[in-house]
N, C-alpha and C positions, 0 to 999 in steps of 0.2 A: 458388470465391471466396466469400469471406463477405460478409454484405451489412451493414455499419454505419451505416445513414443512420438511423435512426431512434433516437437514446437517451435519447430525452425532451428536453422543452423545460420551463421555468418556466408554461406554459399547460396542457400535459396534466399536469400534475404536481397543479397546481390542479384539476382537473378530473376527473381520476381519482385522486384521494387516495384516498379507499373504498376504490375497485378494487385500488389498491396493497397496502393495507393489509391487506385479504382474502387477497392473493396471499402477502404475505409470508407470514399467519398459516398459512394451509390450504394452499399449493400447493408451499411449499420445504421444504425438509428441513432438519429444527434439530438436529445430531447433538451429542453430550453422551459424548466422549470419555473413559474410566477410564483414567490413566494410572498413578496410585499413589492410597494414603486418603484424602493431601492435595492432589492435582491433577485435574484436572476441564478438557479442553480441548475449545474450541467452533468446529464447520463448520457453517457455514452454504452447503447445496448447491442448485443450479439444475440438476435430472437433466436429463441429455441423454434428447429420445425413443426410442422403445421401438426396438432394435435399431439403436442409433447406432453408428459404427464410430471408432476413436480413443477412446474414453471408459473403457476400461478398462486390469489391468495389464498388459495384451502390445501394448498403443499406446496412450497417450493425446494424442495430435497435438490432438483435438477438444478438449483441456481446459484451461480457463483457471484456475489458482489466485491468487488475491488473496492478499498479506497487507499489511492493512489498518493505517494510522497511531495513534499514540497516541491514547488514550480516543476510540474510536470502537465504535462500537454496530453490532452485526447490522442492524439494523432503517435504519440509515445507509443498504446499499446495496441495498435493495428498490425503490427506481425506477430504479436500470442494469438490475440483474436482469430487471425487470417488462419492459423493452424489449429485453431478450434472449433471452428467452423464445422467441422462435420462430426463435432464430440456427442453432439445433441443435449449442449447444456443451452442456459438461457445464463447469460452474462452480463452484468450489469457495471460500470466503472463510476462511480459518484465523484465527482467533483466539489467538495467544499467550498467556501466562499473565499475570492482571493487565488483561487489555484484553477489549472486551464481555462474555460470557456465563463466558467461560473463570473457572477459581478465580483469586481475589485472593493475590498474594503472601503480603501483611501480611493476618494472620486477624483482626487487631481493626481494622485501617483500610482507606481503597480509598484510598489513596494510589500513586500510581504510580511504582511501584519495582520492581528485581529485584537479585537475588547477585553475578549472573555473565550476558553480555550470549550467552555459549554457550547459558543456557538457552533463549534464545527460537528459537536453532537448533536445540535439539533438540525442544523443543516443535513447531516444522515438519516435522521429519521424520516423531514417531510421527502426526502428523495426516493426511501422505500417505502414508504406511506403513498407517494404519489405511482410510484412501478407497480402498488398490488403485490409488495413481497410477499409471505407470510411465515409459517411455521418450517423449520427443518433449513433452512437456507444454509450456505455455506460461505464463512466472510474470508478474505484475503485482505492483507493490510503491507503497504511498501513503507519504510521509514516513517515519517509524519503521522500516514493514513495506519501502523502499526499502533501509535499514543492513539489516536483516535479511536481505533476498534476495541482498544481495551477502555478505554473512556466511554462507550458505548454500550459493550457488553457488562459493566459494574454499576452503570448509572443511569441506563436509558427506562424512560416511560412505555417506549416504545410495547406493544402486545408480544411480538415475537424477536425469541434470542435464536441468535446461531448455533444450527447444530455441533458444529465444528470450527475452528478457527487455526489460520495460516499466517504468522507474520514473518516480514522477511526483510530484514535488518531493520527492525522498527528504533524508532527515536525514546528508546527509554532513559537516555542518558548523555551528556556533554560531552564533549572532547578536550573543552576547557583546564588549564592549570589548577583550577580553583575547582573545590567538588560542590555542586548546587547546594548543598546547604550551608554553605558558606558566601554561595555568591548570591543567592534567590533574596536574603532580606534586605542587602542591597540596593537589588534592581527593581524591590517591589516599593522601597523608599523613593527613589531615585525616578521610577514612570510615573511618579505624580506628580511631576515636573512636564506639562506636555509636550515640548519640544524635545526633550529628554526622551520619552518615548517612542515619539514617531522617526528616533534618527538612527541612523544605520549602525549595527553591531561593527569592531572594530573593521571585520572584514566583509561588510558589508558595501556593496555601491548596484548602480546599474547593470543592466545585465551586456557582459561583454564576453566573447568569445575567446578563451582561453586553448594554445594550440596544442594539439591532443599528447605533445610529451610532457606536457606542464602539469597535466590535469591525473586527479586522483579518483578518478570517480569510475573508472571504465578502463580495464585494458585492450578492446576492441577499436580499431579506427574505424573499421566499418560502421557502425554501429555509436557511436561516438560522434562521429562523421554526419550521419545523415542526421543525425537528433539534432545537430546545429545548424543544418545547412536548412532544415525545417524551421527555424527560429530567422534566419536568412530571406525565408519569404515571406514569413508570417511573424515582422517585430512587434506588432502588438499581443503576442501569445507570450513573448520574453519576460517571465516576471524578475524583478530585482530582489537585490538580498533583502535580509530581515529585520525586522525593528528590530527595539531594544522591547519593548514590547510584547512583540512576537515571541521571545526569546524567555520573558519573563512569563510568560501565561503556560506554554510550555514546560517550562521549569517547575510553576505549582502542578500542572497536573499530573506528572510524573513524581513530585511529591507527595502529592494526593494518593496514587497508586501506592502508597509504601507505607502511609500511615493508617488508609483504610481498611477495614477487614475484610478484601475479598477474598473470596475464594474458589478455587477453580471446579466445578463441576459439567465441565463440558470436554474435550478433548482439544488440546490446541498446543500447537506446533510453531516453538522458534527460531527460526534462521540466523546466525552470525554470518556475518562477510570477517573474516580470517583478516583481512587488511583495510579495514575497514576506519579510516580518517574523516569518516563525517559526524557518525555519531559513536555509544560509546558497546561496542561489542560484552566489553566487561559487564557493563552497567544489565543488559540483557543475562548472558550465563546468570549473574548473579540475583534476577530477579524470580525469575526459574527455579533458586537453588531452594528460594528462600517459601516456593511454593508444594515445596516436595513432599510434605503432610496434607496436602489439599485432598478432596476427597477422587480428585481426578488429574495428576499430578501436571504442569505444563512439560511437552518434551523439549529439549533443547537441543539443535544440533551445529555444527560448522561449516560451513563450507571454506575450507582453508584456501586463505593469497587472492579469496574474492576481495574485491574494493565494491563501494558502497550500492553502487548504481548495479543492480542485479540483473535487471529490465535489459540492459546496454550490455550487458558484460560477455566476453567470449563464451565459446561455446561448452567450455569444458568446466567455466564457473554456472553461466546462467542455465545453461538444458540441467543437470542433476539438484538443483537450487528449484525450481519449477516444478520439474516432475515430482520433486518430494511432496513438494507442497501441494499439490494437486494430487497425486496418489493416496497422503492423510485425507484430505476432506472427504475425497469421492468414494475411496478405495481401502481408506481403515492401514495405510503400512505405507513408510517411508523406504521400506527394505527394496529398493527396485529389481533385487536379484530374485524376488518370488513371483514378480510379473512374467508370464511369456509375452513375447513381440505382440500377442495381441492385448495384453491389457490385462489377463485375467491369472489371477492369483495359484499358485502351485501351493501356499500355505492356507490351509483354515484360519489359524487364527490373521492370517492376513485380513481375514473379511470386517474385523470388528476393528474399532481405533484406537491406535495407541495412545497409551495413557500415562505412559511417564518415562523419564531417561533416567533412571539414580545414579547415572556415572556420576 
């Protein structure tokens, strides 16, 4: 059993910022993927130690792969990492194309867009294709990287699926007036206009620093704070809002998702953010509801008066939002009251994965 009690607080966070910051630079692995002249894809890894078992390709049970929410930074998850460190997982953070380190779509802007909403699924693949993933892996998906992991695990070529799966306020849905089947035929008329395409969604622009009472994404200023003042020294990491584009391709494949016949036979677990103004909390529950005959049902749970940004979020949203999610994958139970302080389960059936919420 893995032990999750420890993934930082808004106190060691302050406290060991340095240390952090050390760790990120000197002790993780910043991998710089060649996929073609014009693509360039970014891992960011937490090696598992020397002789770990699960961590390579003939079992990676041990391995956790992230993929990480729009315009999000490597450097974002250096305090999970930094308290992971002695879990003796091997952790992986994939970068898509367009988002942290990875090559920018658009070569004259950092606007956030893409072609075809497939690329970022194959952009996944050659990422664990190139790390030697293999069998038993365990995925994590934030927002974005949430539509991705499910775009992945329904339609990927790839040899090996995830044992388990964690999303945690994934992008299944709009926040928009209008409901995507209504706005989708639209704006799929309307991006064969190119300029049309490549221009900013209405609240789209540059990336500009908005002051932390304005913002809906984080109730932590700490943490809030430093994610920006990182954008402060490193403005080329700043990506911009999103096409129209971006928005549209997105929009089919969360379409896609609701027309095709999948269905769930793996165990996987998803997160709402309770206050959640970026994407559509609803649009989640409800996708869940609708998978409840699956032969492995999806569980769905809340974390209530979270906002979107979970990564950022205080202590009392983001530590039980984490630890859930990391207790399913590794630990088979979101119930945190069967763990003792060390990690290991007071329930039997704790040891096996949950498999469905039918509230």
């Amino acid at each position: 059993m893995y032990n999750f009690t420890n993934l930082g607080t808004e106190t060691s966070l302050a406290n060991l910022y340095p240390q952090i910051d050390e760790f990120f630079e000197h002790d993780l692995k910043h991998h710089r993927i060649h996929v073609s002249d014009n693509l360039f894809l970014s891992v960011l890894e937490l090696p598992a130690p020397k002789d770990s078992v699960g961590v390579n390709l003939a079992d990676s049970s041990n391995t956790l792969v992230i993929v990480p929410g729009r315009a999000e930074t490597e450097h974002k998850y250096a305090e999970l990492l930094y308290h992971l460190k002695d879990s003796g997982l091997r952790v992986l953070v994939c970068f898509v194309r367009g988002q942290g380190q990875s090559s920018m779509v658009l070569y004259d802007s950092n606007k956030c867009h893409v072609e075809r909403f497939l690329h970022y699924r194959q952009d996944l693949e050659n990422m664990l294709n190139y790390m030697d993933v293999g069998p038993n892996f365990k995925l994590m998906g934030f927002s974005l990287g949430g539509l991705i992991s499910l775009e992945f695990c329904f339609n990927t070529s790839y040899p090996f699926k995830p044992q388990s799966v964690a999303l945690i306020a994934p992008f299944l849905g709009i926040t928009y007036p209008f409901p995507s089947k209504l706005l989708y035929p639209a704006l799929k008329i309307l991006c064969n206009i190119r300029a049309f395409a490549l221009a900013y969604t209405p609240h789209g622009k540059e990336y500009v620093r908005i002051p932390f009472e304005e913002n809906f994404h984080s109730h932590s200023p700490l943490r809030y704070n430093l994610y920006h003042d990182y954008y402060a020294t490193h403005p080329q990491l700043a990506l911009a809002g999103p096409t129209y584009k971006f928005v549209k391709c997105c929009m089919q494949a969360q379409l896609r998702l609701q027309k095709i016949k999948c269905s769930f036979n793996f165990p996987s677990l998803f997160l709402g953010a309770g206050a959640d103004m970026v994407v559509s909390t609803k649009a989640t529950k409800e996708f869940c509801q609708k998978h409840q005959e699956d032969p492995i049902p999806p569980r769905y749970e809340l974390i209530p008066h979270a906002y979107h940004d979970i990564l950022n979020e205080t202590d009392n949203y983001r530590n039980p939002a984490l630890s859930k999610a990391l207790n399913f994958l590794f630990n088979g139970t979101t119930d945190l009251s069967t763990l003792d302080p060390e990690g290991n389960s007071s329930d039997a059936k704790a040891e096996t994965p949950v498999e469905s919420d039918k509230k």
